[in-house]
C-alpha positions as CSV (number, residue, x, y, z in Angstrom):
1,X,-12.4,-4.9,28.4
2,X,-11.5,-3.8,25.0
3,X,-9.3,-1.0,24.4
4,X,-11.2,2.1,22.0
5,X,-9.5,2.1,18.6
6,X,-8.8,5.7,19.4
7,X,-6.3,4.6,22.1
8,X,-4.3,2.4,19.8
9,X,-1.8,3.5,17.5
10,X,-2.2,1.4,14.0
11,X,-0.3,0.8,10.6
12,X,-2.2,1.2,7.5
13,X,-1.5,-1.0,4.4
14,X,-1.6,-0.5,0.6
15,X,0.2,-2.0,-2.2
16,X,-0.5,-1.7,-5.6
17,X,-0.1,-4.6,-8.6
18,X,0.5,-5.0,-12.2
19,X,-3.6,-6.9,-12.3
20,X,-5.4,-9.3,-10.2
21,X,-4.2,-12.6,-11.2
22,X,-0.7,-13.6,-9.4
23,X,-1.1,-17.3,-11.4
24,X,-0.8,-14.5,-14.6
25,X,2.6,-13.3,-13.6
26,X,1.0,-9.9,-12.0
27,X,3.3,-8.3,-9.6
28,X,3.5,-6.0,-6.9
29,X,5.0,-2.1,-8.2
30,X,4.6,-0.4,-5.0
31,X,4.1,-0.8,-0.9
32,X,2.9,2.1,1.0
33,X,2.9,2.0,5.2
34,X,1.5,4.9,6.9
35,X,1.6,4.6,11.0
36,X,-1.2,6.9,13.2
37,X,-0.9,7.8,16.7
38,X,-4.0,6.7,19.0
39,X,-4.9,10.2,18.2
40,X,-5.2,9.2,14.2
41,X,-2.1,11.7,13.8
42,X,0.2,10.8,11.3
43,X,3.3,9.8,12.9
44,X,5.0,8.1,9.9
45,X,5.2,7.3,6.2
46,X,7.2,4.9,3.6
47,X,6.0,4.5,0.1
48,X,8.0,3.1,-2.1
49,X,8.1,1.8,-6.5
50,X,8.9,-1.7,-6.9
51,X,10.0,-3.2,-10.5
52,X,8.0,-5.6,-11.6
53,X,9.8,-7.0,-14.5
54,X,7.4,-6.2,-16.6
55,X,5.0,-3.9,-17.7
56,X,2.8,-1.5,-15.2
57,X,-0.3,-2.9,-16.5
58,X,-3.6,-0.6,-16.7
59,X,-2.0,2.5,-15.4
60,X,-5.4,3.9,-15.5
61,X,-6.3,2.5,-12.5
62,X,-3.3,2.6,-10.2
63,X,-1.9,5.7,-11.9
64,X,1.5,4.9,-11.9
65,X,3.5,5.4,-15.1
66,X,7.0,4.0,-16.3
């Protein structure tokens, strides 16, 4: 039997690029990790700025400026 997702403690995922093409030399400029309890409680956080080597691309969309 499967356990409910409520039951489960979980890591959630982000990470934000330079664009959408990797083959363009896009790049990752920040990881975020957020870990829940089973009871979707916020038990832990690490964001964190990565340089790219380059520039931030559209800021507009990620929102992260230089």
């Amino acid at each position: 039997m499967a356990t409910p997702l409520d039951e489960i403690d979980f890591a959630v995922f982000d990470v934000e690029t330079t664009g959408l093409f990797p083959q363009c030399h896009d790049r990752v400029i920040e990881i975020a990790v957020t870990r829940l309890t089973a009871g979707r409680k916020l038990s832990a956080e690490y964001v964190t700025l990565v340089n790219p080597g380059r520039d931030l691309g559209p800021t507009e969309i990620h929102g992260i400026a230089a």
